[in-house]
mmCIF file of the N, C-alpha and C atoms, coordinates in Angstrom:
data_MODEL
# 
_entry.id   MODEL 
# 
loop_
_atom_site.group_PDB 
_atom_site.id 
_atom_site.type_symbol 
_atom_site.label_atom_id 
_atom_site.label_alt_id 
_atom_site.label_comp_id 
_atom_site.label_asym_id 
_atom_site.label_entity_id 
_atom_site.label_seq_id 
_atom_site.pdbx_PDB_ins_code 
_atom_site.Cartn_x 
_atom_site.Cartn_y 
_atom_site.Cartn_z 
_atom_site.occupancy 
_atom_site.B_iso_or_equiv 
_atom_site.pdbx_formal_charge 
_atom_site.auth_seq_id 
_atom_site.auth_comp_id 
_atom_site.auth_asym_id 
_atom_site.auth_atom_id 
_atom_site.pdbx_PDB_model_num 
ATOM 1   N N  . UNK A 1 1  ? -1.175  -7.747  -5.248  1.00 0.00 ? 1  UNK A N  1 
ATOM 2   C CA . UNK A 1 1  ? -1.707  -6.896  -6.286  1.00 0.00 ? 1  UNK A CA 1 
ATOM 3   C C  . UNK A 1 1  ? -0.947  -5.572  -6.252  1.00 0.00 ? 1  UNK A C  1 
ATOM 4   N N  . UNK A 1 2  ? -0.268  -4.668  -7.300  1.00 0.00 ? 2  UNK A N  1 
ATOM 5   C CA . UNK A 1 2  ? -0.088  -3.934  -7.648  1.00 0.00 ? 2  UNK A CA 1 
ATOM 6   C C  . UNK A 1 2  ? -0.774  -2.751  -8.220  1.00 0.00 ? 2  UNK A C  1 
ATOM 7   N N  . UNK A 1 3  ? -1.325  -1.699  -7.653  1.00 0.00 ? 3  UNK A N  1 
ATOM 8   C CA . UNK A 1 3  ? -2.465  -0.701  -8.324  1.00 0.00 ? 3  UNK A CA 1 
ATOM 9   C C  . UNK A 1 3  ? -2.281  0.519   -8.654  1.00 0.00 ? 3  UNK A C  1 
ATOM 10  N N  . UNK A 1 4  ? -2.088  1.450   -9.057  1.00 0.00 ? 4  UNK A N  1 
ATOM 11  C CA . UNK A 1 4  ? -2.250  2.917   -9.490  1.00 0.00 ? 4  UNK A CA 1 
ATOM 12  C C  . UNK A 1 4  ? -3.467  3.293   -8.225  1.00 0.00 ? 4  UNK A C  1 
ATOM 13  N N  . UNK A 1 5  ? -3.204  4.168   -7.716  1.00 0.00 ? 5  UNK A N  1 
ATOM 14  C CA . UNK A 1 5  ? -4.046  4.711   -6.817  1.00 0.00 ? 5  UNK A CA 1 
ATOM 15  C C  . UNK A 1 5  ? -4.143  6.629   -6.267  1.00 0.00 ? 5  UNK A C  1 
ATOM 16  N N  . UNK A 1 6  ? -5.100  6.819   -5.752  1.00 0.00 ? 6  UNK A N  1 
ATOM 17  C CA . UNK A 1 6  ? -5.505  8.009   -5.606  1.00 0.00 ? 6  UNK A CA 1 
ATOM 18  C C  . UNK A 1 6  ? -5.140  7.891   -3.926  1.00 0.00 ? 6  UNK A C  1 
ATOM 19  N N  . UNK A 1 7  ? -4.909  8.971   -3.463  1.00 0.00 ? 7  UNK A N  1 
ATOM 20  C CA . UNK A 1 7  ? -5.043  9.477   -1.694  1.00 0.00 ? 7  UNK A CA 1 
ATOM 21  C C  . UNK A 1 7  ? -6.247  10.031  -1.819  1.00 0.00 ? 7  UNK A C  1 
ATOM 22  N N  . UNK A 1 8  ? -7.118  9.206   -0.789  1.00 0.00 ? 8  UNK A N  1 
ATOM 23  C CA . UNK A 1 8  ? -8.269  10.235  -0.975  1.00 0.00 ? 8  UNK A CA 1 
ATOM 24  C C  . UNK A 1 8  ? -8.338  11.404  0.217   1.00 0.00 ? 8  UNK A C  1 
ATOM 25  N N  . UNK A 1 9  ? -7.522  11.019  1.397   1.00 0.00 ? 9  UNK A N  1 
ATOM 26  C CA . UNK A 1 9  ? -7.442  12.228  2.388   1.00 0.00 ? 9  UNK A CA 1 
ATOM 27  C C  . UNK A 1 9  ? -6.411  11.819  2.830   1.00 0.00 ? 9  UNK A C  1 
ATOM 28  N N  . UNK A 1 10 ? -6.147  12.787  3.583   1.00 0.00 ? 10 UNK A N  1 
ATOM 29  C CA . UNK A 1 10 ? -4.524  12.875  4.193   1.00 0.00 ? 10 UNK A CA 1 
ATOM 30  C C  . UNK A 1 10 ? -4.073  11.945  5.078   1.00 0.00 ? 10 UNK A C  1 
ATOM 31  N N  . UNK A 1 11 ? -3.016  11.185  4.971   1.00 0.00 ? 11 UNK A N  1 
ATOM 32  C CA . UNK A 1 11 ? -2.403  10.438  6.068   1.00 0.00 ? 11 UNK A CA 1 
ATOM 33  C C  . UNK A 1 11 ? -1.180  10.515  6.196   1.00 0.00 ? 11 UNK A C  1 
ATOM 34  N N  . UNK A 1 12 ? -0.407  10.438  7.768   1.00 0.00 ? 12 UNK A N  1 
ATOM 35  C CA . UNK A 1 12 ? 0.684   10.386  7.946   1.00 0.00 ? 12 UNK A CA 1 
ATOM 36  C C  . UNK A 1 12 ? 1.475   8.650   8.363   1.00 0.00 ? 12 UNK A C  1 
ATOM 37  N N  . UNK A 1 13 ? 2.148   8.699   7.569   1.00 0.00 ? 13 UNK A N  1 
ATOM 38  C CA . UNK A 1 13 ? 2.579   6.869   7.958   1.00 0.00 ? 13 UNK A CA 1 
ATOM 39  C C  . UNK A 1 13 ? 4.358   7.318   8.352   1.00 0.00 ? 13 UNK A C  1 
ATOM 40  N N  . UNK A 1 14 ? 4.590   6.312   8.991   1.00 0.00 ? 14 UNK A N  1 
ATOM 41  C CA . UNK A 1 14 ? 5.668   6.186   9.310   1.00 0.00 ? 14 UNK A CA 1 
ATOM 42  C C  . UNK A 1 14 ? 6.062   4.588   9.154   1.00 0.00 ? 14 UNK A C  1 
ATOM 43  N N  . UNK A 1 15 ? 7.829   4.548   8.645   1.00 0.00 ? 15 UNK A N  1 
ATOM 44  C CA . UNK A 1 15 ? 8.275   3.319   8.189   1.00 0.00 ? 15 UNK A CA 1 
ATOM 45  C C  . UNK A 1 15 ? 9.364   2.744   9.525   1.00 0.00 ? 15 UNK A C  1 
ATOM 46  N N  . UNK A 1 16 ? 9.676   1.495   9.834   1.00 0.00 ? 16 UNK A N  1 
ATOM 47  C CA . UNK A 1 16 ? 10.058  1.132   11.193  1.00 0.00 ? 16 UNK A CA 1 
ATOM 48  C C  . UNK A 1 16 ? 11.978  1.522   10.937  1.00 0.00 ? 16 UNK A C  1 
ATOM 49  N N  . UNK A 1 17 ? 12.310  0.978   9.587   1.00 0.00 ? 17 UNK A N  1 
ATOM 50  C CA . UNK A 1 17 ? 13.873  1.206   9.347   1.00 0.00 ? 17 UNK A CA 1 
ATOM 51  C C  . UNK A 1 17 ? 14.247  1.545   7.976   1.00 0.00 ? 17 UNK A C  1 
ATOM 52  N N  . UNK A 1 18 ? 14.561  2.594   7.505   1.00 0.00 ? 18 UNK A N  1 
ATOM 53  C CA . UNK A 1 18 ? 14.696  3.502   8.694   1.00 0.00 ? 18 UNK A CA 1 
ATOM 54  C C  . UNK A 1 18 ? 13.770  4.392   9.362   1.00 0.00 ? 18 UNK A C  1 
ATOM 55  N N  . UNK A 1 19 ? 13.851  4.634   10.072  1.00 0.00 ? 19 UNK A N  1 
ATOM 56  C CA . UNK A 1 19 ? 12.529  5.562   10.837  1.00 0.00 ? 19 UNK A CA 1 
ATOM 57  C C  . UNK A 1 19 ? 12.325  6.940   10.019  1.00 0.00 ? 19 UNK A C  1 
ATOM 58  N N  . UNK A 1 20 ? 11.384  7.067   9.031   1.00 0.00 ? 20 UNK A N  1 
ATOM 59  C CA . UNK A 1 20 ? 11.127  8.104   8.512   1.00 0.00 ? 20 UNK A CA 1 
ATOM 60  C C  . UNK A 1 20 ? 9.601   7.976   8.138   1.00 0.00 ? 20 UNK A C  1 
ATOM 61  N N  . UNK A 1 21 ? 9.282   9.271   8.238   1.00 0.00 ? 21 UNK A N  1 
ATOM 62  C CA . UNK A 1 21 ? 7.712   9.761   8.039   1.00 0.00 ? 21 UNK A CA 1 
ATOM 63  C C  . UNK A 1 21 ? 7.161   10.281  7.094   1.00 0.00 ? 21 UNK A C  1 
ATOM 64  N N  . UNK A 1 22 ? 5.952   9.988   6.255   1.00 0.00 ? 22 UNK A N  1 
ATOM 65  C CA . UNK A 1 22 ? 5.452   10.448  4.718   1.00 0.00 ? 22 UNK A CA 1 
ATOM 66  C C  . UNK A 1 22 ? 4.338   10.793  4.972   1.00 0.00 ? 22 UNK A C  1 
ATOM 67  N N  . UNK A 1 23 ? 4.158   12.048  4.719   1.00 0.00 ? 23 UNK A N  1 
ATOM 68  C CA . UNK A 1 23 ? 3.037   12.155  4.696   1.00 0.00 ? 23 UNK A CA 1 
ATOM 69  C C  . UNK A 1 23 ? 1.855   11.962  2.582   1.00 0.00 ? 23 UNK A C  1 
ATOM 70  N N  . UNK A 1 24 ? 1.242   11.558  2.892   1.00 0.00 ? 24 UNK A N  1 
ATOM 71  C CA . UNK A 1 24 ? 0.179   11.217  1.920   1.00 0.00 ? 24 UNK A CA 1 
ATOM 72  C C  . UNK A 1 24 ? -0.522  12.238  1.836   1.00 0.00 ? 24 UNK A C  1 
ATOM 73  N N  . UNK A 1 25 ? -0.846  12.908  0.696   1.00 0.00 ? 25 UNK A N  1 
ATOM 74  C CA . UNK A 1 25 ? -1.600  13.947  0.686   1.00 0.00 ? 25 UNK A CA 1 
ATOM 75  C C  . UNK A 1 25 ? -2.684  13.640  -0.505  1.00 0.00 ? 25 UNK A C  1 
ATOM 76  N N  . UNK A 1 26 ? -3.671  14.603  0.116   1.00 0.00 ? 26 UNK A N  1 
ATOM 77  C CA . UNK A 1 26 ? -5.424  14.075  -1.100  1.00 0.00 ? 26 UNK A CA 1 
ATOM 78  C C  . UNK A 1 26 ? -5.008  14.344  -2.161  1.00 0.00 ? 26 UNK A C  1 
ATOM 79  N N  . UNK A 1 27 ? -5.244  13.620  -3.029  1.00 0.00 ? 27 UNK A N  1 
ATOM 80  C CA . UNK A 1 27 ? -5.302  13.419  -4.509  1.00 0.00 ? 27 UNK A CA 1 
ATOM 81  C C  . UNK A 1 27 ? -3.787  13.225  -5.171  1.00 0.00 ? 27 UNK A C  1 
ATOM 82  N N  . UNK A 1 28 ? -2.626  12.923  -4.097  1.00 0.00 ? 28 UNK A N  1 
ATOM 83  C CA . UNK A 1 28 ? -1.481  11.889  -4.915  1.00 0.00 ? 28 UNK A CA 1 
ATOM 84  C C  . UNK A 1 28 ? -1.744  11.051  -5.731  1.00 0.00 ? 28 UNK A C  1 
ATOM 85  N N  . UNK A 1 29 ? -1.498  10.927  -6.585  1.00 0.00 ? 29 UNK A N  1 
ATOM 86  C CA . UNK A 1 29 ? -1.719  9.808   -7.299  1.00 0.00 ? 29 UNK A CA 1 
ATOM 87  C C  . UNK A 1 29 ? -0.175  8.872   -7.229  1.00 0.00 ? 29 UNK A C  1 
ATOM 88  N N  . UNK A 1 30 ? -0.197  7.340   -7.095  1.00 0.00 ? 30 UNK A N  1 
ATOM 89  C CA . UNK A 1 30 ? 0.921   6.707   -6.743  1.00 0.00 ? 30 UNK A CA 1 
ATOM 90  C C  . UNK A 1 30 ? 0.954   5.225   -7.387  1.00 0.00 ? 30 UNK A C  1 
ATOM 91  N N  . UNK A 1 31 ? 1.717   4.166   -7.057  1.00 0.00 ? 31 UNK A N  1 
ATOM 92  C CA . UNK A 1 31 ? 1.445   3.055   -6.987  1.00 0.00 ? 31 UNK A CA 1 
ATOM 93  C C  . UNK A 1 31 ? 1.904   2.584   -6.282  1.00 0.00 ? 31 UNK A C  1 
ATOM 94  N N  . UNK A 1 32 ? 1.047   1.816   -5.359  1.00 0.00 ? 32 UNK A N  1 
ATOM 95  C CA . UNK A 1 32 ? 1.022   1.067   -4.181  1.00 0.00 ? 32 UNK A CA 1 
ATOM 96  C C  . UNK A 1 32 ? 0.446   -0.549  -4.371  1.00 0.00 ? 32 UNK A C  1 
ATOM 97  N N  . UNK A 1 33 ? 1.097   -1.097  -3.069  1.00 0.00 ? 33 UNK A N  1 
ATOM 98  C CA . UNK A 1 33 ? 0.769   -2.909  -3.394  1.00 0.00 ? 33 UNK A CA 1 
ATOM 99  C C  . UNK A 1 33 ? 0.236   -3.076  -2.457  1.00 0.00 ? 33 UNK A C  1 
ATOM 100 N N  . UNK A 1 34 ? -1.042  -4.153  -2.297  1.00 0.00 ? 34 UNK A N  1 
ATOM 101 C CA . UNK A 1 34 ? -1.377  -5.507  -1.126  1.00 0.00 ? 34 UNK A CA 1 
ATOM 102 C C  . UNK A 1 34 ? -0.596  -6.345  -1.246  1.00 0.00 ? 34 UNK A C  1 
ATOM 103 N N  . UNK A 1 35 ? -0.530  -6.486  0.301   1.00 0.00 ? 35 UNK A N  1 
ATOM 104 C CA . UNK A 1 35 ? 0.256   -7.826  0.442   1.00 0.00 ? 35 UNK A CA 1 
ATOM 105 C C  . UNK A 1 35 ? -0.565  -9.178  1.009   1.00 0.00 ? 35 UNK A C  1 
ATOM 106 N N  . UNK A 1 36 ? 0.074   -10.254 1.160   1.00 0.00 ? 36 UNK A N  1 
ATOM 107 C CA . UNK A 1 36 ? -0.312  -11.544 1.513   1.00 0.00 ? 36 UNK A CA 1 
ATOM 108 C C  . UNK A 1 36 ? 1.127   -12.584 1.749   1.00 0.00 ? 36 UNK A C  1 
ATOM 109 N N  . UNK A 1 37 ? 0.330   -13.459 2.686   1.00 0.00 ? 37 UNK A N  1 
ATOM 110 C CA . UNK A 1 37 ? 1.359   -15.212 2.456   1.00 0.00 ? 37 UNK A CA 1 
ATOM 111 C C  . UNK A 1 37 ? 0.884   -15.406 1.937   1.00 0.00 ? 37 UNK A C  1 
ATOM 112 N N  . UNK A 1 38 ? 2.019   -16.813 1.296   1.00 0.00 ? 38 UNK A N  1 
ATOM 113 C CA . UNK A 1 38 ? 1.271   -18.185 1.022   1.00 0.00 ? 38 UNK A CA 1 
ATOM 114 C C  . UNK A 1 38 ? 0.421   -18.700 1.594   1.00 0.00 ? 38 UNK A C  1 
ATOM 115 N N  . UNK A 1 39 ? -0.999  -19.140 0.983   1.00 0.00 ? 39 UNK A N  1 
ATOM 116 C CA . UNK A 1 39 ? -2.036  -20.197 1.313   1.00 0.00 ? 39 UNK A CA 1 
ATOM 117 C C  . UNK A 1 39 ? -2.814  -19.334 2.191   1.00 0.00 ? 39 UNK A C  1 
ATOM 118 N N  . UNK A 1 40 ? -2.770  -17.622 2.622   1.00 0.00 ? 40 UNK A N  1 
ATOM 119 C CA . UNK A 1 40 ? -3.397  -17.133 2.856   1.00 0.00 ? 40 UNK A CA 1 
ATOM 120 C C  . UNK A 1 40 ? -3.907  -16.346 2.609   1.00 0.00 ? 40 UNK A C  1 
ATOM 121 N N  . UNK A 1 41 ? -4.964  -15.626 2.620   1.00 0.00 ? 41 UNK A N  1 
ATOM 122 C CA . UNK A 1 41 ? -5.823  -14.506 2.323   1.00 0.00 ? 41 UNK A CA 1 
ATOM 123 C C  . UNK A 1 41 ? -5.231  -12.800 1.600   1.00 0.00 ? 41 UNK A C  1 
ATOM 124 N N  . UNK A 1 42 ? -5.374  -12.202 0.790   1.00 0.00 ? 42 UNK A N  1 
ATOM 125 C CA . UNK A 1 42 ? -4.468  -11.390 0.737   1.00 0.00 ? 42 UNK A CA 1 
ATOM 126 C C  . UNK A 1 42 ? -4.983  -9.782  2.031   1.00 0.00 ? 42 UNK A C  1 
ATOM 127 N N  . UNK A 1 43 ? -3.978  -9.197  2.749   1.00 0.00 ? 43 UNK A N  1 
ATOM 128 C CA . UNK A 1 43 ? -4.445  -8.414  2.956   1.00 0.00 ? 43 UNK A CA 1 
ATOM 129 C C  . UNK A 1 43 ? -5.160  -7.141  2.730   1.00 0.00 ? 43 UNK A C  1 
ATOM 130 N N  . UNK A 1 44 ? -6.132  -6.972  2.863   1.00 0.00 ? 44 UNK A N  1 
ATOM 131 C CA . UNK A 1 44 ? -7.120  -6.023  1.405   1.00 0.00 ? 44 UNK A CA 1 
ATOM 132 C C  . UNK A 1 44 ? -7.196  -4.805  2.682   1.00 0.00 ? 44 UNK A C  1 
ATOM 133 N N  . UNK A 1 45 ? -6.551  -4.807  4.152   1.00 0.00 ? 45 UNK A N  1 
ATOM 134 C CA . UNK A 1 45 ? -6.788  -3.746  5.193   1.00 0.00 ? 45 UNK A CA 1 
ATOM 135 C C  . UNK A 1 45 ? -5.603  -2.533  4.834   1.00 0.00 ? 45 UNK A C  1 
ATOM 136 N N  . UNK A 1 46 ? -4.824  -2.943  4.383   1.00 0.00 ? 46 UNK A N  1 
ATOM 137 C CA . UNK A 1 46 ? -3.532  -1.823  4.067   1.00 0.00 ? 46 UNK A CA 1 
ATOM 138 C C  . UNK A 1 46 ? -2.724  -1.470  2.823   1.00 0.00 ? 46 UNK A C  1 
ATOM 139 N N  . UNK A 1 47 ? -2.789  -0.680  2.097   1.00 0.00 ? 47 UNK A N  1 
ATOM 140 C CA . UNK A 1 47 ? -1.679  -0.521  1.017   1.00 0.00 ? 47 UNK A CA 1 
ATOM 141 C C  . UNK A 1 47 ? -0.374  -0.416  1.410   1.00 0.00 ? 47 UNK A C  1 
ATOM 142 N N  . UNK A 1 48 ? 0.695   -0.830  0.792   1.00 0.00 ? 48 UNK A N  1 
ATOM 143 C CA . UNK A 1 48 ? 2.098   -0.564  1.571   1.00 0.00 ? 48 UNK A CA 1 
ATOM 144 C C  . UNK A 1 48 ? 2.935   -0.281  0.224   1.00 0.00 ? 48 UNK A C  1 
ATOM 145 N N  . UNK A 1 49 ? 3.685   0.788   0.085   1.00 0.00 ? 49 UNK A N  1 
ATOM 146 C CA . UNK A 1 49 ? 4.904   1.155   -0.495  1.00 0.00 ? 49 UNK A CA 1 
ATOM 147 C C  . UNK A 1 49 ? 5.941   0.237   -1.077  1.00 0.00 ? 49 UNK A C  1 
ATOM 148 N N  . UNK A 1 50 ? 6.470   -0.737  -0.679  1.00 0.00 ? 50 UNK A N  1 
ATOM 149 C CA . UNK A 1 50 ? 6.894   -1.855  -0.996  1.00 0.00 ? 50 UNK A CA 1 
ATOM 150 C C  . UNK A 1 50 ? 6.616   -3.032  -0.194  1.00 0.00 ? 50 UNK A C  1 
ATOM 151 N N  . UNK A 1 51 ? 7.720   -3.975  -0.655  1.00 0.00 ? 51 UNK A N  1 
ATOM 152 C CA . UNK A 1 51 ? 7.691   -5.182  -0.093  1.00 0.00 ? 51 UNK A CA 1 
ATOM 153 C C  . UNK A 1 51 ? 8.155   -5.635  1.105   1.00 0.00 ? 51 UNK A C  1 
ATOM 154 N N  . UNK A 1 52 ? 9.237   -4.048  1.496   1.00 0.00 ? 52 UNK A N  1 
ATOM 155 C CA . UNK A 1 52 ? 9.873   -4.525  2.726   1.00 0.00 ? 52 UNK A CA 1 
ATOM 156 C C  . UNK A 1 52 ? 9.271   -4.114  4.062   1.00 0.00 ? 52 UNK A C  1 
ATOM 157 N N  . UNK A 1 53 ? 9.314   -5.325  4.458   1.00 0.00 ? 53 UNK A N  1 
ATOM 158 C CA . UNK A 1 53 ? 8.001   -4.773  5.898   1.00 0.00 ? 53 UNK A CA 1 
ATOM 159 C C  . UNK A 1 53 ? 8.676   -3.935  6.559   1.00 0.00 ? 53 UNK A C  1 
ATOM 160 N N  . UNK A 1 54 ? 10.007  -3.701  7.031   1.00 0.00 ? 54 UNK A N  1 
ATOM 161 C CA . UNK A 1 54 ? 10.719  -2.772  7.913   1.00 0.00 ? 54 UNK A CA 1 
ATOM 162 C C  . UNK A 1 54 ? 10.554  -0.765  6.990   1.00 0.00 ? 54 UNK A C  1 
ATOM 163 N N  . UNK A 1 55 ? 11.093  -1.161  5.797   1.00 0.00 ? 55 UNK A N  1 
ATOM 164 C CA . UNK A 1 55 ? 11.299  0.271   5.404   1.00 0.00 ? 55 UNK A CA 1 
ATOM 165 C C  . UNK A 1 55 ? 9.988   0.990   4.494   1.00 0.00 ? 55 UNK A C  1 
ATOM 166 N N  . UNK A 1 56 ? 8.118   -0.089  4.596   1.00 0.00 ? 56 UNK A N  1 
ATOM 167 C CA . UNK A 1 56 ? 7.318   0.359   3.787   1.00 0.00 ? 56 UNK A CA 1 
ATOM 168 C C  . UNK A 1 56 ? 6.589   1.410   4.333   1.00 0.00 ? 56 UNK A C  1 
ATOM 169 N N  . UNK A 1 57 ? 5.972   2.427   3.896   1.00 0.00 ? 57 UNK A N  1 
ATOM 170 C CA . UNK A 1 57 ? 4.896   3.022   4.715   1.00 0.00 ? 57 UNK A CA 1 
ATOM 171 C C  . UNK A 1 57 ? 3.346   2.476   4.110   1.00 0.00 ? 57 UNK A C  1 
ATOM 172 N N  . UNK A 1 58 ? 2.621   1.983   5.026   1.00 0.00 ? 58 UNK A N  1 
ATOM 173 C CA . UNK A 1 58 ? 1.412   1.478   4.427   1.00 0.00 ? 58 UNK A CA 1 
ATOM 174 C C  . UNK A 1 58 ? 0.584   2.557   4.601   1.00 0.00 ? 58 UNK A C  1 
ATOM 175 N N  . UNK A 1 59 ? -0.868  2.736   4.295   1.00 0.00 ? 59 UNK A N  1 
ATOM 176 C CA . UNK A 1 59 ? -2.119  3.315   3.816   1.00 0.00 ? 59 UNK A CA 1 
ATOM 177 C C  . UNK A 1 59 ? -3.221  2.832   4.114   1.00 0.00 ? 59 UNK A C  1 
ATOM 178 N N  . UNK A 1 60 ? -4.128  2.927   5.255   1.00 0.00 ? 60 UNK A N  1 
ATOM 179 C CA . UNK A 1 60 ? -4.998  2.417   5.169   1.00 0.00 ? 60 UNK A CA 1 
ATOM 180 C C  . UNK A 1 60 ? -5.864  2.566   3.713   1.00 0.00 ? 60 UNK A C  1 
ATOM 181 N N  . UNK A 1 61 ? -6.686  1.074   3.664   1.00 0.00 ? 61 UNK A N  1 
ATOM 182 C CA . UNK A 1 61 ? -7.929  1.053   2.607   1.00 0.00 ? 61 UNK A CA 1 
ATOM 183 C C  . UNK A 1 61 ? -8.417  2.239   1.984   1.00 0.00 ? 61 UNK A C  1 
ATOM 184 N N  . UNK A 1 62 ? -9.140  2.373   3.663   1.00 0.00 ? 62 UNK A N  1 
ATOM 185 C CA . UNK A 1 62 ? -10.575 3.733   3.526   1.00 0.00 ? 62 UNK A CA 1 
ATOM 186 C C  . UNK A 1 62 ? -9.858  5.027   3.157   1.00 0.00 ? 62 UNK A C  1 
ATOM 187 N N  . UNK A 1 63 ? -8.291  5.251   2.773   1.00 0.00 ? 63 UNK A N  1 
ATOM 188 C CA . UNK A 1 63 ? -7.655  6.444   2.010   1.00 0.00 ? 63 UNK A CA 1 
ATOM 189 C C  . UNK A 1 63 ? -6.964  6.234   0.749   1.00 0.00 ? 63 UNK A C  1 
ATOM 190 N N  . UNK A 1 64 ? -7.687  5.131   -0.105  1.00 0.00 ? 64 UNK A N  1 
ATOM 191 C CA . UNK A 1 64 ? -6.879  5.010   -1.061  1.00 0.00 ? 64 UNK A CA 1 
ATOM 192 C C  . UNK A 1 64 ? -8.341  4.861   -2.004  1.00 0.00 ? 64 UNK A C  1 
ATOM 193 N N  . UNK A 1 65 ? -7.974  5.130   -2.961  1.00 0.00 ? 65 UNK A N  1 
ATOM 194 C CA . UNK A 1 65 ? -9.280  4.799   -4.232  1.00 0.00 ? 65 UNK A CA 1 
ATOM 195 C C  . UNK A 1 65 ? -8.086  3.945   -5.312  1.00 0.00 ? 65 UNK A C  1 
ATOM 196 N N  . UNK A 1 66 ? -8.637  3.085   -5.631  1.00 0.00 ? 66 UNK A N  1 
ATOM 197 C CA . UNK A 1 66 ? -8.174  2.182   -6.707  1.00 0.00 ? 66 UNK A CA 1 
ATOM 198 C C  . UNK A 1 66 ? -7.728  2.697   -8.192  1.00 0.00 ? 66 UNK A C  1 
ATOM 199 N N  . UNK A 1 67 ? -7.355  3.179   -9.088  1.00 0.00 ? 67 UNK A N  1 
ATOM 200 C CA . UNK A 1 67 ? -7.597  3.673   -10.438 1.00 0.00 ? 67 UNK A CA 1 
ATOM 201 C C  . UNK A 1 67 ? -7.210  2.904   -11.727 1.00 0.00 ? 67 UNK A C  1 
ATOM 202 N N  . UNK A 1 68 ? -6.622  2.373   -11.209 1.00 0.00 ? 68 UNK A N  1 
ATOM 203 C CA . UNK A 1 68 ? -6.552  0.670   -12.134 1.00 0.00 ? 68 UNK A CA 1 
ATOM 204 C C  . UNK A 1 68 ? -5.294  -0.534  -11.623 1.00 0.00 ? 68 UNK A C  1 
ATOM 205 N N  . UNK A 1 69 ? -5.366  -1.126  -11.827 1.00 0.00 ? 69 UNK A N  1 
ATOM 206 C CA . UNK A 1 69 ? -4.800  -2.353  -11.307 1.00 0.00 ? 69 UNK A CA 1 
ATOM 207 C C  . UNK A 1 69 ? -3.562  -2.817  -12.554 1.00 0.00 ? 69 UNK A C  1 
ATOM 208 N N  . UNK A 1 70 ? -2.450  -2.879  -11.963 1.00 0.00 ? 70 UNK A N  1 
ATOM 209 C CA . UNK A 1 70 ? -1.245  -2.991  -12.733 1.00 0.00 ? 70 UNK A CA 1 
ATOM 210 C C  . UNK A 1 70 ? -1.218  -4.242  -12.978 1.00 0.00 ? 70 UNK A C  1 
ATOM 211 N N  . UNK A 1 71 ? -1.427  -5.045  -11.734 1.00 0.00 ? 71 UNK A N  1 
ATOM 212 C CA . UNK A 1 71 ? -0.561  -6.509  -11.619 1.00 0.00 ? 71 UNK A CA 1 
ATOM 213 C C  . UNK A 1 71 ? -1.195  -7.216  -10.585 1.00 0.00 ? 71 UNK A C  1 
ATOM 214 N N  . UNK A 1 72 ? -1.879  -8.217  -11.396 1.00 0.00 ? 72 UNK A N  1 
ATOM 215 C CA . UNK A 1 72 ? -2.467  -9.268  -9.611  1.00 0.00 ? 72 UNK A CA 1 
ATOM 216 C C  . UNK A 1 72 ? -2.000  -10.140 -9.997  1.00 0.00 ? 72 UNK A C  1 
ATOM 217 N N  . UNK A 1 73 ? -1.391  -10.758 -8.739  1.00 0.00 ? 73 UNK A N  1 
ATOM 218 C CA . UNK A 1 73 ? -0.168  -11.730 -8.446  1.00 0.00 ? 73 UNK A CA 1 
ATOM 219 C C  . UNK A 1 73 ? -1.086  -12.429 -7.015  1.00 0.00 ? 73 UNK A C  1 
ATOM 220 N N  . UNK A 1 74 ? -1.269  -13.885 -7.216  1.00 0.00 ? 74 UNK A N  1 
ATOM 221 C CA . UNK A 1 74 ? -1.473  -14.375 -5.975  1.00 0.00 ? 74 UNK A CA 1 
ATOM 222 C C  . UNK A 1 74 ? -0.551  -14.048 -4.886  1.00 0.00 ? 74 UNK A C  1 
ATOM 223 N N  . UNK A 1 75 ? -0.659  -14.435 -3.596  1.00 0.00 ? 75 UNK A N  1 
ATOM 224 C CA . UNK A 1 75 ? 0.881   -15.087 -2.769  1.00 0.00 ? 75 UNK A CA 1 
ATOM 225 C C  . UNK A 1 75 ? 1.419   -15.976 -2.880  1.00 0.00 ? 75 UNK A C  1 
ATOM 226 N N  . UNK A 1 76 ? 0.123   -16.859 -3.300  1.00 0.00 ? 76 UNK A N  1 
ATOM 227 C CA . UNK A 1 76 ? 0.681   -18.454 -3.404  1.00 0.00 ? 76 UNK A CA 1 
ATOM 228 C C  . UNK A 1 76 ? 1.861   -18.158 -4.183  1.00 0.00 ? 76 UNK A C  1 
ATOM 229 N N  . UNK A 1 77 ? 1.801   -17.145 -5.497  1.00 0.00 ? 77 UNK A N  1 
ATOM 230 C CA . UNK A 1 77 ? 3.138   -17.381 -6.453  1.00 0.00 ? 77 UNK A CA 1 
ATOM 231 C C  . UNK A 1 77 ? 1.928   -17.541 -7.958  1.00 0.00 ? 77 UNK A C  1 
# 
């Protein structure tokens, strides 16, 4: 899923490659994605920046507010 979203309080994330740090600040407004596999569950615990697991910074849940939903895309495909 793809969403338009709010920061609702501050977080600092860091991405593995390249190693760089973002901070999230209250009331960004952005768009951020859940991810998932195939044939499994989607993860609804983290927002993440993109697709690439090495260079994304994710978001926990409990700091993001939803504001509308761009694009829901299973994993399955």
């Amino acid at each position: 899923m793809r969403a338009r979203v709010r920061i609702v309080s501050d977080y600092d994330a860091g991405a593995v490659d390249p190693p760089v740090r973002r901070l999230f600040t209250a009331g960004e407004e952005l768009t951020l994605i859940l991810g998932g596999r195939a044939g499994r569950p989607v993860d609804d615990a983290w927002w993440w920046t993109s697709r690439d697991i090495d260079g994304a910074h994710m978001v926990p849940a409990d700091r993001v507010e939803v504001l509308e939903i761009i694009e829901h895309v299973s994993p399955d495909g």
